[in-house]
Each structure stands twice: as structure tokens, then as C-alpha cells.
C-alpha positions in Angstrom: 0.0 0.0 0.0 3.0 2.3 0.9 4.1 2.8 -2.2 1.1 3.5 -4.0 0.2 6.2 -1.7 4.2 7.8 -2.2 3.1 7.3 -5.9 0.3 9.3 -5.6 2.3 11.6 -3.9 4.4 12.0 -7.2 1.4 13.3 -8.9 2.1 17.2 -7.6 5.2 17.9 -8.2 5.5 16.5 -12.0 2.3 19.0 -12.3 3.9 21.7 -10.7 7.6 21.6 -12.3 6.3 21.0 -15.7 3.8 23.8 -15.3 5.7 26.8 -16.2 7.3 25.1 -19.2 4.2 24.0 -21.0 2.5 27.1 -20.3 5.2 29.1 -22.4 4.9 26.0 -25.0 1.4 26.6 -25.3 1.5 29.9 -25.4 3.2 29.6 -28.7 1.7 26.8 -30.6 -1.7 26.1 -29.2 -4.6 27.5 -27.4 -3.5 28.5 -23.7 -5.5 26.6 -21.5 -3.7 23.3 -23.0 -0.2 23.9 -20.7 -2.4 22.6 -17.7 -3.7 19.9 -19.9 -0.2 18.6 -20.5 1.0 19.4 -17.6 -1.8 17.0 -16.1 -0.4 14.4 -18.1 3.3 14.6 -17.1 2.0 14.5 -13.9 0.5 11.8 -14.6 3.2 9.8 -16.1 5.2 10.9 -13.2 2.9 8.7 -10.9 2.6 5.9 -13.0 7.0 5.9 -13.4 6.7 6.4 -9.5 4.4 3.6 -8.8 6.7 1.1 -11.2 10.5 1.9 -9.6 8.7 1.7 -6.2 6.8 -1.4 -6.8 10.1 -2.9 -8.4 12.1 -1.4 -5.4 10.0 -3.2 -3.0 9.8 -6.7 -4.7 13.8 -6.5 -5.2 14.3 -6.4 -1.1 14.9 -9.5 0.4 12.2 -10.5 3.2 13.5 -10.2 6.9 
């Protein structure tokens, strides 16, 4: 459960690092509101990338 709730956690700052940069990008090639679109979707992917190494992470540790 622990690392799907650090995943989650993920989700924030992807948004909010790639915010400023796809806002500029948009600003030149498409309509303005779609920087937050995108930048929903990095943070998205940066969950999902989260979720994976820490899932992997966790069934690489030996049981004690």
C-alpha cells in the first residue's frame, strides 16, 4: 500500500515543475489553456513511473 500512496504523492510535483514550461509552449503553438492539460499528463506519467520503480524497489528487497 505504501508505495502507492508515495506514488500518488508524485502526482504534484511532475504538475507543478512542468507547469511553467508547458505554459510558455502553449503559449506559442496552441490555445493557452492546454499547458495545464499537458502538464496533467506529465503528472501523470510521473505517478505511474513512480508507482513502477517503487513497486520494483520493493519486490527487489529480500524478506526479513
Amino acid at each position: 500500500m505504501r508505495p502507492l500512496v508515495l506514488g500518488m504523492g508524485c502526482f504534484f510535483p511532475g504538475f507543478m515543475f512542468s507547469l511553467p514550461i508547458t505554459m510558455v509552449w502553449a503559449g506559442y503553438r496552441r490555445a493557452p489553456g492546454d499547458g495545464v492539460k499537458i502538464s496533467f499528463y506529465v503528472g501523470f506519467l510521473a505517478t505511474i513511473i513512480c508507482w513502477i520503480v517503487l513497486l520494483r524497489k520493493r519486490k527487489a528487497q529480500p524478506l526479513s
